[in-house]
KOLDRENGU-362392 format. One record per atom (N, C-alpha, C): x, y, z. Coordinates in pm, 1 decimal. Layout:
((X Y Z))
...
This chain:
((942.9 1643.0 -705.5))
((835.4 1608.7 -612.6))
((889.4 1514.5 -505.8))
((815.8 1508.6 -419.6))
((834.0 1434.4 -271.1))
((712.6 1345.6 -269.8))
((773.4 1190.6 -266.1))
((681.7 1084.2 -211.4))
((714.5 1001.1 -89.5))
((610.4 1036.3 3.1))
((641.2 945.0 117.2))
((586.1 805.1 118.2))
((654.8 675.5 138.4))
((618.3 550.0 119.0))
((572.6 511.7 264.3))
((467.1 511.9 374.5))
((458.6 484.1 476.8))
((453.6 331.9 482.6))
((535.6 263.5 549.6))
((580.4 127.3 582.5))
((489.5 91.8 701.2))
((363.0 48.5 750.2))
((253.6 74.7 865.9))
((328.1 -23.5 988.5))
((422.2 -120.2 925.7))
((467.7 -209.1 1065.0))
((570.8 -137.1 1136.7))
((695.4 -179.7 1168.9))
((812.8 -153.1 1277.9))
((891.8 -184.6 1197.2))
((946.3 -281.3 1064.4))
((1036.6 -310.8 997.6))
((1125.4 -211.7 914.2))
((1237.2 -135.8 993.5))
((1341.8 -37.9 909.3))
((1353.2 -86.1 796.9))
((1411.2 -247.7 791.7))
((1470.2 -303.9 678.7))
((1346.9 -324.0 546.7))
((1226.6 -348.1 606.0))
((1119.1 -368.5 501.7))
((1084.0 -234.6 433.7))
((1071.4 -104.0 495.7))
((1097.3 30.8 472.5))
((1144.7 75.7 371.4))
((1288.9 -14.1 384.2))
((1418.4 17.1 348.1))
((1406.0 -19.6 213.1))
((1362.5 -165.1 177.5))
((1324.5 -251.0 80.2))
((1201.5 -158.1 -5.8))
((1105.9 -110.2 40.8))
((986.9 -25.2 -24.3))
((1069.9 77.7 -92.0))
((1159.9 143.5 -22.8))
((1195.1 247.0 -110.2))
((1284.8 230.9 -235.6))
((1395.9 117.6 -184.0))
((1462.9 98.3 -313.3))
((1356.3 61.1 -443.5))
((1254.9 -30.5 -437.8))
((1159.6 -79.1 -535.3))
((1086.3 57.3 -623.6))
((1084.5 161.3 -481.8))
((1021.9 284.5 -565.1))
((1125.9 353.4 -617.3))
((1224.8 367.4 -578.8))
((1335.7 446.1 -667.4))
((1350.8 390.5 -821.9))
((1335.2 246.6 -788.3))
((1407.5 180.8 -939.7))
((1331.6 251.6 -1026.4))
((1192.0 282.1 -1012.6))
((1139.4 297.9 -1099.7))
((1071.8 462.1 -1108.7))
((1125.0 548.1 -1011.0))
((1095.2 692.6 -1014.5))
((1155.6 744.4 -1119.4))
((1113.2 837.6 -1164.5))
((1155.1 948.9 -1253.0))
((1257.3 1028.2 -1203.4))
((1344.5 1072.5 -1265.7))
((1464.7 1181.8 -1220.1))
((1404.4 1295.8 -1183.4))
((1452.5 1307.3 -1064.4))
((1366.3 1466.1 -962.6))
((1282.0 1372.5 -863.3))
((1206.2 1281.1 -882.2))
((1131.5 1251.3 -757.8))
((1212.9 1211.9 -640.7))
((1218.0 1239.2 -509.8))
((1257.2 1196.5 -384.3))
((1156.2 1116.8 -322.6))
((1242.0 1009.0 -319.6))
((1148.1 887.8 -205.9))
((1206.2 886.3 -72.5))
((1084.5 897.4 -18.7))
((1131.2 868.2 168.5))
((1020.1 794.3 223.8))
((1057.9 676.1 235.5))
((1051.8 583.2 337.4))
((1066.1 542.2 472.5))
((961.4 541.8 523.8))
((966.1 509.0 700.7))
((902.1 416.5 733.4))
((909.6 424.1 861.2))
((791.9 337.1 957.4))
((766.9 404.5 1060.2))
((633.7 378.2 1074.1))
((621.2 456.1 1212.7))
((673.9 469.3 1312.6))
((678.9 581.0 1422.1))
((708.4 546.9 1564.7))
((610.2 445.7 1610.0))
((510.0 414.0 1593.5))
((414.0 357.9 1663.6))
((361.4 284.6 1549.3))
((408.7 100.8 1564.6))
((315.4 16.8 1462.1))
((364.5 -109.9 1527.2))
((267.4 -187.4 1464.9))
((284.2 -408.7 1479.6))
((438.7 -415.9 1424.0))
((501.8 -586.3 1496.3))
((554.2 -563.4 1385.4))
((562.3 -612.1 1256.2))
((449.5 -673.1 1243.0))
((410.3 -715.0 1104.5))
((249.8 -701.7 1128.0))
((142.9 -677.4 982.3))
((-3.6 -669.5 988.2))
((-38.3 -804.0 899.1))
((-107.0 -899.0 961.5))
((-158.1 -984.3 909.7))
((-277.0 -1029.0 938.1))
((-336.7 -913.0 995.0))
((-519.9 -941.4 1070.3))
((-569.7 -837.5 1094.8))
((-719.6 -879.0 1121.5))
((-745.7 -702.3 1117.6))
((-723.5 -624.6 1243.3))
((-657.1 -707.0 1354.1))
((-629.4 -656.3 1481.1))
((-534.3 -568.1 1436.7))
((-411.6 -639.4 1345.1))
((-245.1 -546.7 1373.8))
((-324.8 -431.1 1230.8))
((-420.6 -434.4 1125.4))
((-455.4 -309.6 1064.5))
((-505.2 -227.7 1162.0))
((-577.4 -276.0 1211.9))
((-623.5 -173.9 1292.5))
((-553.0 -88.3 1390.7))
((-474.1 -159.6 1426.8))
((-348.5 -55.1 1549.3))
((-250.1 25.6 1447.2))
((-225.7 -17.2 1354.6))
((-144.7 41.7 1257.8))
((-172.0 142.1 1186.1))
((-295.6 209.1 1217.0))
((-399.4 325.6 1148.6))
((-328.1 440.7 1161.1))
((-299.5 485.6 1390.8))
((-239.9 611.1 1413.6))
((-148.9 635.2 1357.6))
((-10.4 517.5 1370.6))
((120.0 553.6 1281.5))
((85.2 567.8 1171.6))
((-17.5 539.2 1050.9))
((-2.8 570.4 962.7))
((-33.1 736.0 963.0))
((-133.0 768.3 1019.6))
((-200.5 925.1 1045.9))
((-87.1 990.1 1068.7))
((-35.6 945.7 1174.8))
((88.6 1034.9 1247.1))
((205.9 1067.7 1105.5))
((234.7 964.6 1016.6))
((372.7 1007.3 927.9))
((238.2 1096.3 808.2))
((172.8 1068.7 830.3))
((92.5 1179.5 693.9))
((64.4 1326.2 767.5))
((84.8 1363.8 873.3))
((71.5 1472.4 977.3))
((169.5 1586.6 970.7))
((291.4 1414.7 981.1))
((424.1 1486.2 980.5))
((498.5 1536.4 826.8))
((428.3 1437.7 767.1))
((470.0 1485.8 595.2))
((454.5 1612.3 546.0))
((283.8 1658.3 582.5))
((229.6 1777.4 534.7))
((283.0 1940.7 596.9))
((346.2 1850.4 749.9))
((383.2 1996.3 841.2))
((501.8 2042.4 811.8))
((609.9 1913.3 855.7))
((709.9 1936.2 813.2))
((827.4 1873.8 710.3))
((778.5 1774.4 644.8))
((850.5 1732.3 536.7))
((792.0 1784.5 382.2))
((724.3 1836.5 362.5))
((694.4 1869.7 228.0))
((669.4 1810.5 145.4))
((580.8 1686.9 130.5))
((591.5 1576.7 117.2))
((482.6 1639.3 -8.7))
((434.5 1555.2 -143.2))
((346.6 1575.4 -232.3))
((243.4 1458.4 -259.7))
((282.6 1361.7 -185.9))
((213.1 1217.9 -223.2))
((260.9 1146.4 -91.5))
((126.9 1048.5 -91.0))
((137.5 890.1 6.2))
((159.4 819.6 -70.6))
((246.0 721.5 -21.4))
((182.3 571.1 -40.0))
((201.2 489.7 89.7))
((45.3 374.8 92.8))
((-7.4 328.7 253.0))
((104.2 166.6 188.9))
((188.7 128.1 220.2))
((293.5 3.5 205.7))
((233.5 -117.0 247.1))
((134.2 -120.5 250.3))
((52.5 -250.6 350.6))
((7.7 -339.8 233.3))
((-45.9 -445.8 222.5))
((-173.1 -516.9 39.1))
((-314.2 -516.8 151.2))
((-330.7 -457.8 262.9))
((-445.3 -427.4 295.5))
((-511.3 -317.7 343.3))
((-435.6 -226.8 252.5))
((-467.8 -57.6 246.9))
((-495.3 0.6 382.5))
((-454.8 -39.2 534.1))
((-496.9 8.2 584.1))
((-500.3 169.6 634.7))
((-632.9 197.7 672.5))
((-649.7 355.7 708.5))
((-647.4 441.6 571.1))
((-659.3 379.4 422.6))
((-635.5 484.4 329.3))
((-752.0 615.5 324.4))
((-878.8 527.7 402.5))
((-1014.6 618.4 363.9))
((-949.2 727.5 466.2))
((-916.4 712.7 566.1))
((-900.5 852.2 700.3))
((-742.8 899.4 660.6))
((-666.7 871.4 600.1))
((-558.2 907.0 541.1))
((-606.1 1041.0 454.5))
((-720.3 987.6 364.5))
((-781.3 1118.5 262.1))
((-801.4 1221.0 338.3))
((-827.2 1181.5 435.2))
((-939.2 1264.8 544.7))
((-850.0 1377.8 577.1))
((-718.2 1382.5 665.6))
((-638.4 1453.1 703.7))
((-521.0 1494.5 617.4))
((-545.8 1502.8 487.7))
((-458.6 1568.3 404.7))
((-495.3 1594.4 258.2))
((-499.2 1702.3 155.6))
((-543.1 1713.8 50.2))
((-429.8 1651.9 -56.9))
((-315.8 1610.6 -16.7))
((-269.1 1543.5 -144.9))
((-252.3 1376.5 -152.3))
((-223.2 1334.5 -261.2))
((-270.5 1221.6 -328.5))
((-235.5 1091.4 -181.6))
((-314.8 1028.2 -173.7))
((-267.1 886.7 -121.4))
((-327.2 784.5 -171.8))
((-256.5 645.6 -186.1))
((-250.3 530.3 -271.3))
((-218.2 484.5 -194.9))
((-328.3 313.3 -173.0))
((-300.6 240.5 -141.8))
((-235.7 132.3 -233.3))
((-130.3 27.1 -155.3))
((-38.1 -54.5 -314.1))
((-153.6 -160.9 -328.7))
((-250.2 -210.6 -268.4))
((-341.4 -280.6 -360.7))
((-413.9 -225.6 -424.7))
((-478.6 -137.1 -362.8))
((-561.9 -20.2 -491.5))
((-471.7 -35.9 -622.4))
((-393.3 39.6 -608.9))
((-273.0 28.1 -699.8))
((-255.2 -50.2 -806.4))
((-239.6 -198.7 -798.7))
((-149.8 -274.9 -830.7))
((-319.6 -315.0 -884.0))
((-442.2 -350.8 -812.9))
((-592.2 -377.1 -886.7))
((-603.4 -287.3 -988.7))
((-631.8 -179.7 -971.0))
((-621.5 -107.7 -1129.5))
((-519.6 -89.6 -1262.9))
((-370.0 -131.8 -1191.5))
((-285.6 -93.7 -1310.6))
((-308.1 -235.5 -1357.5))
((-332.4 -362.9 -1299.9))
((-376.2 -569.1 -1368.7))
((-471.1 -511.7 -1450.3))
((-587.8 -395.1 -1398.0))
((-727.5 -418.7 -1466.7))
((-695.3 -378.3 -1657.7))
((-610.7 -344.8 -1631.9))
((-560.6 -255.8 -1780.6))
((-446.6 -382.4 -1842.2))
((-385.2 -479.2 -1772.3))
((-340.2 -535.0 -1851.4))
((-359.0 -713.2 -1884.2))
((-445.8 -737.3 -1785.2))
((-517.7 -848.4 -1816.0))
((-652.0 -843.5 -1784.4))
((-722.1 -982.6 -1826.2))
((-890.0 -984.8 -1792.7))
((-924.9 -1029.8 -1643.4))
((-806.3 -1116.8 -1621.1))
((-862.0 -1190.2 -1507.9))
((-739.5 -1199.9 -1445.3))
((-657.7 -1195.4 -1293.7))
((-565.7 -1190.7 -1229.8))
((-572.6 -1222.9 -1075.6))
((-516.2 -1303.4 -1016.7))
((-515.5 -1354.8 -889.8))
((-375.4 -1268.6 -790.2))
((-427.8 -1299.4 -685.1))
((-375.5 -1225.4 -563.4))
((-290.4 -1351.5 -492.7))
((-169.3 -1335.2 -497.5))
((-86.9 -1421.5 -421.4))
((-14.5 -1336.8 -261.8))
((-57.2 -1374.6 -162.6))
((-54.5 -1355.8 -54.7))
((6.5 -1404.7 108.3))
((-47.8 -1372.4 184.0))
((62.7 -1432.9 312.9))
((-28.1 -1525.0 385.9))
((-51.7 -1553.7 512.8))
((-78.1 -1668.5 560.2))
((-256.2 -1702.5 561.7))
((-292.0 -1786.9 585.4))
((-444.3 -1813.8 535.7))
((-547.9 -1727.9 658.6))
((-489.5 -1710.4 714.1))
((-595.8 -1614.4 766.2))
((-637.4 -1475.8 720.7))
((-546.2 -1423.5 628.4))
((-533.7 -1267.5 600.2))
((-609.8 -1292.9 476.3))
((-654.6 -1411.6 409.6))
((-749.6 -1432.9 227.7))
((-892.3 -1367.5 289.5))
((-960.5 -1363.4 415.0))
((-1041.3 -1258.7 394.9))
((-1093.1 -1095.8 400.9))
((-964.9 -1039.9 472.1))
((-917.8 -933.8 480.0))
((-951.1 -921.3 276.1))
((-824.2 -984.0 270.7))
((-820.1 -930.1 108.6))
((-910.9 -903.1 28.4))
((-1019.0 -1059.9 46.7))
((-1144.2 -1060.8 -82.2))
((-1232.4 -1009.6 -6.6))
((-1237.8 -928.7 82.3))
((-1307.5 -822.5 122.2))
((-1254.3 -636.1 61.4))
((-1141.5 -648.5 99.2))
((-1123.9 -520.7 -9.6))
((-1162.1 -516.1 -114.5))
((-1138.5 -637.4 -195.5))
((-1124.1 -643.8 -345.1))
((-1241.3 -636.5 -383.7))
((-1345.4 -671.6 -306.1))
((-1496.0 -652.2 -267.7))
((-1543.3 -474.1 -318.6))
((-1460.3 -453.6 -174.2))
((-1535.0 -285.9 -183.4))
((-1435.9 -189.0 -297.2))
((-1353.3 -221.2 -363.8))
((-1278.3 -149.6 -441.2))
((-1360.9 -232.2 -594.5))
((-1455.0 -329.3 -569.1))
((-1490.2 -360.0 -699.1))
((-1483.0 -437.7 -832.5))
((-1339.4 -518.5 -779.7))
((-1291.1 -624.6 -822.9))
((-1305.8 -727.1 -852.6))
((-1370.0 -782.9 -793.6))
((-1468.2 -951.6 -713.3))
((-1445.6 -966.3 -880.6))
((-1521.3 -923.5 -984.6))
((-1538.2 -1009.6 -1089.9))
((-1381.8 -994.7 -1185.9))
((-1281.0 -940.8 -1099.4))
((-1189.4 -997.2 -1228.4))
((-1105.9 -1039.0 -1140.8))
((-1110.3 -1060.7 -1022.4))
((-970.5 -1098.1 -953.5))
((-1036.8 -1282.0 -946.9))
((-955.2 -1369.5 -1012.5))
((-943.4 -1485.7 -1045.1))
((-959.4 -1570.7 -915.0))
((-845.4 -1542.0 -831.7))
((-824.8 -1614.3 -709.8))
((-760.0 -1521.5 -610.7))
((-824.1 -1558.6 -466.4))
((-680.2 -1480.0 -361.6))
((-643.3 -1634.6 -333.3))
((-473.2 -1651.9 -356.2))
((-449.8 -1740.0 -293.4))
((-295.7 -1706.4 -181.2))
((-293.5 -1802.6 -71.7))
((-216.6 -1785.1 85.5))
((-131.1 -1886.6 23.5))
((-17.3 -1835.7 132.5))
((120.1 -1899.2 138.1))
((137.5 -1915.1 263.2))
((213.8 -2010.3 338.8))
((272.5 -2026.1 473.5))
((312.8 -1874.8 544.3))
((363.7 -1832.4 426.7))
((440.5 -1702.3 438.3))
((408.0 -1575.6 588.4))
((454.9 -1579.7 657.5))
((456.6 -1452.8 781.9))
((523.8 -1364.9 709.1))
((478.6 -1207.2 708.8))
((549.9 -1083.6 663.9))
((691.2 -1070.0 682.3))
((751.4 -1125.7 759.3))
((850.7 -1131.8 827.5))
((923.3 -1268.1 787.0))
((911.2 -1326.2 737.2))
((990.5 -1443.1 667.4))
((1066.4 -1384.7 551.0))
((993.5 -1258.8 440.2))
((1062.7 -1258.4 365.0))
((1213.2 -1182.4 419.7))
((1274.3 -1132.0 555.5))
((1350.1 -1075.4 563.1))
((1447.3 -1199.7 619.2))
((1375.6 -1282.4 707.1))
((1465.8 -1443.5 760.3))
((1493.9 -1539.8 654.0))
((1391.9 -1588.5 529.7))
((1447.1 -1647.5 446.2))
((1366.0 -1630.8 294.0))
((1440.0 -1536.3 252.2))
((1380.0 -1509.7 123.9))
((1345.4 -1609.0 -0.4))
((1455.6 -1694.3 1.2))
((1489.3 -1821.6 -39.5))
((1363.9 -1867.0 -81.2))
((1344.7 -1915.8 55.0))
((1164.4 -1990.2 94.8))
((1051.0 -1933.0 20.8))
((1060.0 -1778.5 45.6))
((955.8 -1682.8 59.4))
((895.3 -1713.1 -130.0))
((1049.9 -1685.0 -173.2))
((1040.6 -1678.7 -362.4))
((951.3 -1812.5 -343.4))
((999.3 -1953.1 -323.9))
((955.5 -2046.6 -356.2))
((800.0 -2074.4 -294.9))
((757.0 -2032.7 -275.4))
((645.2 -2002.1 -169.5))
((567.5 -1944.2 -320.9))
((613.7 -1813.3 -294.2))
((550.1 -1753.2 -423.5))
((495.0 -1789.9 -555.9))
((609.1 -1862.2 -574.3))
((640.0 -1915.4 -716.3))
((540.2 -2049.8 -754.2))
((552.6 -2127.0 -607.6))
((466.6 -2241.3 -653.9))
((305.7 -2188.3 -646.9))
((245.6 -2078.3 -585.0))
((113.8 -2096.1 -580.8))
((67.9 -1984.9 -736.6))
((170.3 -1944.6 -738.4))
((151.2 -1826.6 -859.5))
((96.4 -1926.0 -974.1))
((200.9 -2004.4 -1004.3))
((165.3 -2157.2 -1062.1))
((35.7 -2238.8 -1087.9))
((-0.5 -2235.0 -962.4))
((-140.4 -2271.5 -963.9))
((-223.9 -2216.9 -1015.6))
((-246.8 -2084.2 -977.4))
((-317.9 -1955.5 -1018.8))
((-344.0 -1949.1 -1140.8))
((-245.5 -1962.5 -1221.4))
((-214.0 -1954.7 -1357.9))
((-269.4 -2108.1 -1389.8))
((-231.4 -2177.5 -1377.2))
((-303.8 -2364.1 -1413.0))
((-418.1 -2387.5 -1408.2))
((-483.5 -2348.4 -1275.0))
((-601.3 -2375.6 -1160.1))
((-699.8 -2254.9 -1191.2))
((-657.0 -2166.2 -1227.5))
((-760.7 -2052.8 -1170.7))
((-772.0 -1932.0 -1352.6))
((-679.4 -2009.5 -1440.6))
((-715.2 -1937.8 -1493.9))
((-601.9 -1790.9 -1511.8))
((-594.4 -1750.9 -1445.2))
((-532.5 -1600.6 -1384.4))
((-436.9 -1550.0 -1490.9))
((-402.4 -1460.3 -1577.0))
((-354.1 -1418.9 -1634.0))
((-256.4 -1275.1 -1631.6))
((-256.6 -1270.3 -1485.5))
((-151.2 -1139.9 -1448.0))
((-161.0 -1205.3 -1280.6))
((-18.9 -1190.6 -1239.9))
((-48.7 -1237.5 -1064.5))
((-19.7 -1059.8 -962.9))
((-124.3 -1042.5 -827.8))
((-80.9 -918.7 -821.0))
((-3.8 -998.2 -676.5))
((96.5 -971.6 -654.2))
((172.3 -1004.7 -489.2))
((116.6 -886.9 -393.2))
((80.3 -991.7 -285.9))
((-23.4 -926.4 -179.4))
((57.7 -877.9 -96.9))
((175.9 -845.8 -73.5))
((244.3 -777.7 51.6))
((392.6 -701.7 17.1))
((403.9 -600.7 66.5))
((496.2 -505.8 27.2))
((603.9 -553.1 40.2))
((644.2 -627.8 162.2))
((763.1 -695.7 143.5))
((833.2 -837.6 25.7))
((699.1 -821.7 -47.1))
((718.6 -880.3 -197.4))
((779.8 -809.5 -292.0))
((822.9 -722.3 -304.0))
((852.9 -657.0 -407.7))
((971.2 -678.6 -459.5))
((1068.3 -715.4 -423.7))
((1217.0 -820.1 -485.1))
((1189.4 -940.2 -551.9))
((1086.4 -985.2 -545.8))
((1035.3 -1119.3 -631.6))
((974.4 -1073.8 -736.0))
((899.1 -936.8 -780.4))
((841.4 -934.7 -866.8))
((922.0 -945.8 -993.7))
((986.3 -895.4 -1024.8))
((1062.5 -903.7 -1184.5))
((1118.9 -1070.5 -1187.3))
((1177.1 -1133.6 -1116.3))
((1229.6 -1207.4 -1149.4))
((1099.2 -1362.4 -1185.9))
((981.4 -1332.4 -1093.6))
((868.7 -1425.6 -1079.8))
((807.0 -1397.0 -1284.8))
((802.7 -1294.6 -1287.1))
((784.6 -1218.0 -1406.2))
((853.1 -1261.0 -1565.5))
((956.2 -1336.7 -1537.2))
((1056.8 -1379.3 -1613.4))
((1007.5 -1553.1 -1646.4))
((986.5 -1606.3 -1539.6))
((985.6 -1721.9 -1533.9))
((812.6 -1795.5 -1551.8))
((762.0 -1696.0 -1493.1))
((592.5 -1703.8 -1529.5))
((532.7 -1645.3 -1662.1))
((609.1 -1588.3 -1752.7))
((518.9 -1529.7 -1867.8))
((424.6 -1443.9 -1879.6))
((382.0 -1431.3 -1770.8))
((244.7 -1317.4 -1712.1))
((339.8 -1231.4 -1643.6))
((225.0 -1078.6 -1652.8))
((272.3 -975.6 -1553.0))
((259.5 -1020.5 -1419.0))
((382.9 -966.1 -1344.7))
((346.5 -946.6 -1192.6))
((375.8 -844.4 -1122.3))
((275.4 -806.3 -1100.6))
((267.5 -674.7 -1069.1))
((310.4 -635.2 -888.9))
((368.5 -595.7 -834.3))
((422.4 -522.2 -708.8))
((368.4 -402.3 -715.5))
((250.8 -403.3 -576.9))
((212.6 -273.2 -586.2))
((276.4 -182.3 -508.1))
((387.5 -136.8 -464.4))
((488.1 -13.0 -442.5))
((537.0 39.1 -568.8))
((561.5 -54.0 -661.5))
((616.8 11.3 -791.0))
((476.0 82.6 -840.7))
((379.9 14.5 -850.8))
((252.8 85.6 -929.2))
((198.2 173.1 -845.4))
((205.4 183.9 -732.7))
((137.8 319.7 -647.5))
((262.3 454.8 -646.7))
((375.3 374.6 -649.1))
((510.5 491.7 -715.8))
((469.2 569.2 -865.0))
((446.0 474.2 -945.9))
((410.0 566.0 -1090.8))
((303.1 642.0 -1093.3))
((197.0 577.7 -1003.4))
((60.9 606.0 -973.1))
((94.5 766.2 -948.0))
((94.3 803.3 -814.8))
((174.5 939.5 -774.8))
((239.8 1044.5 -798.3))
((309.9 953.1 -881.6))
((404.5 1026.3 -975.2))
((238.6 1142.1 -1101.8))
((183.8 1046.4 -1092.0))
((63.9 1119.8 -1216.7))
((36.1 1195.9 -1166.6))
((-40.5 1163.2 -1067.9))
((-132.4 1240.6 -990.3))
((-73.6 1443.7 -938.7))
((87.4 1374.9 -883.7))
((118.0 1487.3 -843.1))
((174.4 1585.0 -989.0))
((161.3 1515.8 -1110.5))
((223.5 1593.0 -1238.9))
((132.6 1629.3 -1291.5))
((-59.8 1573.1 -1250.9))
((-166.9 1622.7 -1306.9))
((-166.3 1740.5 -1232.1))
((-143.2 1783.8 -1092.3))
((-200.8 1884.6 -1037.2))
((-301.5 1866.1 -940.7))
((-345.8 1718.1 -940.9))
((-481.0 1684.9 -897.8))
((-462.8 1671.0 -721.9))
((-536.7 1681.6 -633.0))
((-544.8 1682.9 -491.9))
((-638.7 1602.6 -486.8))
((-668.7 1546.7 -364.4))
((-789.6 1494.1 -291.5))
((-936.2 1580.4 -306.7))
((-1037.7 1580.1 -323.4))
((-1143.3 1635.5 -309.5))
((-1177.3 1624.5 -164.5))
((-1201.2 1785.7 -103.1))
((-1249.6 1806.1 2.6))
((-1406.2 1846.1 -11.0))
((-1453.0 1829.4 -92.2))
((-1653.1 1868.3 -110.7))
((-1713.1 1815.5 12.6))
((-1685.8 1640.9 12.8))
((-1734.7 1611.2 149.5))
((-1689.4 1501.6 196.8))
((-1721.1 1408.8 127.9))
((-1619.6 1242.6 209.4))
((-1521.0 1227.0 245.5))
((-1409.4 1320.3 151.0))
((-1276.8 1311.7 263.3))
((-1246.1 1436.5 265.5))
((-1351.8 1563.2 320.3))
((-1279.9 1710.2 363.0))
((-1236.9 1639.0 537.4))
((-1122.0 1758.4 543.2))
((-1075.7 1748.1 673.8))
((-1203.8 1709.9 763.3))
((-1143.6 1626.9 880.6))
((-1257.1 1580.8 1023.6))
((-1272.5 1724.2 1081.2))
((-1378.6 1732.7 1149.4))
((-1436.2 1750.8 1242.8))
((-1386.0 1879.7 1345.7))
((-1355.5 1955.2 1368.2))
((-1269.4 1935.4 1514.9))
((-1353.1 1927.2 1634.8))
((-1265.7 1862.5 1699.2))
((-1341.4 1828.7 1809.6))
((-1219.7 1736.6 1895.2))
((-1229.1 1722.5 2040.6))
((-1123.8 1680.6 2156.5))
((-1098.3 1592.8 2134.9))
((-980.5 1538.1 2149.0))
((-900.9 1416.0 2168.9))
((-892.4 1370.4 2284.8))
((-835.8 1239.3 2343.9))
((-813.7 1211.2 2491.5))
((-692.3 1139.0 2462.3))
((-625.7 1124.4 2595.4))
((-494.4 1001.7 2582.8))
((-367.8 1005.5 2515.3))
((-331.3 887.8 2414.4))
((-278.2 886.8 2330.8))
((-311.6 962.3 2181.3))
((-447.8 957.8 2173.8))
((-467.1 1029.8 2015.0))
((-535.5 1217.2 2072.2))
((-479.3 1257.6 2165.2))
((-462.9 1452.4 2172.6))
((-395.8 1502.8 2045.1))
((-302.8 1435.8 1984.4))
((-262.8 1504.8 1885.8))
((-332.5 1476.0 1718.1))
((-436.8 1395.9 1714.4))
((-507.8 1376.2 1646.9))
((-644.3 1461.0 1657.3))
((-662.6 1543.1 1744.1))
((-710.3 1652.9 1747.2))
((-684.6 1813.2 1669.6))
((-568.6 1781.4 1646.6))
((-553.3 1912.2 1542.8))
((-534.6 1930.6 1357.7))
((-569.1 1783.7 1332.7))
((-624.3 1779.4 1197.1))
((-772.0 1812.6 1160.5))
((-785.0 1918.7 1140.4))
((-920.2 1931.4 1141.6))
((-945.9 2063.1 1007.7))
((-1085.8 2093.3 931.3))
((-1076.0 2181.8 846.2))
((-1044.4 2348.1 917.9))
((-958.3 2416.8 877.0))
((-908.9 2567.2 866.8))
((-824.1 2534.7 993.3))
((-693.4 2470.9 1022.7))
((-627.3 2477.4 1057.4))
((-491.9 2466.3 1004.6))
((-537.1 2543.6 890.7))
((-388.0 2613.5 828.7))
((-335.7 2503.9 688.2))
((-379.7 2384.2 683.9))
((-304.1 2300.3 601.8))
((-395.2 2357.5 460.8))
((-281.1 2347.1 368.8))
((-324.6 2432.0 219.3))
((-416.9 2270.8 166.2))
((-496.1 2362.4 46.3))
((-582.3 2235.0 -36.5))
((-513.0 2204.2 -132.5))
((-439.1 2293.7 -173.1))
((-315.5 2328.8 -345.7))
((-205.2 2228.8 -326.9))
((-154.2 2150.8 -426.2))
((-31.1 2124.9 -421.3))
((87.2 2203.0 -340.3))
């Protein structure tokens, strides 16, 4: 099988980083491919840069289904962006890594906190965690100094960043599994894991296994009605080519 890891910012190297995390832990036969868009922020930490970061995500799920052969998403962001219109324009599996990483905690602890990037992005979060349903087991969202982009300038920092609020979480809040809120976390998880006693969960690895099911159940997206293909109907501008995702224009429902 073929999983594409869409990376929603501009960062090759963070990309780069998503895929090794999903390899470690793929099954023999799966192919991971990792990108970034032509067109993204270069880091999302508000709902301005989610929101611009939507088309590139559309655009590599466009290009997956046409011409890469792709069997699975995963949206690389901890604020799922675009996963609902992601469903929309393609029948196979997409995962967001907080979706992800919230359901595989819900199975291994009661209560688990969200360690994250700078204090403006904690309501982005406990607003997802909101509409995905969470609110009563996610312990705490707690922020770090942390810019998306620090963990590639000084990782150093980034761990210690991590490490001390995870700390808290666990002291302060109770929290008994920590989930790391941003994809470019995922090199800290095992080792935070070692030293904290609790799971910590990285959701690229858990939306990797995730996928991995999904595409070995057979299972697709349901097109009945909430996420059958859009509409068709005209495009203008920049999004004309977002005009030709639409139902009976050729893309299969089947694996």
């Amino acid at each position: 099988m073929k999983i594409k890891i869409i990376n929603p910012n501009s960062s090759l190297d963070m990309a780069a980083a998503d895929g090794v995390a999903a390899r470690a832990v793929a099954r023999p036969g799966t192919e991971i491919l990792a990108v970034s868009p032509e067109m993204a922020p270069a880091s999302i930490e508000s709902y301005y840069d989610e929101f611009l970061c939507v088309p590139g995500i559309l655009d590599e799920i466009m290009k997956g289904d046409r011409d890469e052969n792709c069997d699975a998403y995963i949206i690389a962001c901890y604020g799922d962006p675009g996963l609902h219109a992601a469903r929309e324009v393609t029948a196979k599996p997409v995962i967001g890594i907080a979706e992800a990483s919230l359901y595989t905690a819900s199975m291994l602890a009661a209560r688990f906190s969200i360690v994250t990037i700078i204090p403006r992005f904690k309501v982005c979060v406990e607003e997802m965690v909101a509409a995905y349903g969470f609110s009563n087991k996610v312990a705490s969202v707690r922020t770090t100094p942390l810019y998306v982009l620090d963990v590639e300038r000084d990782p150093a920092a980034c761990l210690e960043g991590l490490r001390a609020e995870s700390k808290l979480a666990i002291e302060e809040d109770d929290a008994e599994a920590i989930l790391l809120g941003c994809a470019g976390f995922a090199e800290f998880a095992n080792r935070l894991e070692q030293e904290l006693s609790v799971p910590v969960l990285d959701g690229v690895v858990c939306a990797t296994k995730m996928a991995e099911a999904l595409v070995e159940l057979g299972k697709t997206t349901s097109k009945r009605k909430t996420y059958r293909f859009p509409e068709k109907k005209p495009f203008t501008g920049m999004f004309r080519q977002f005009g030709s995702v639409h139902e009976g224009n050729g893309q299969s429902l089947s694996k």
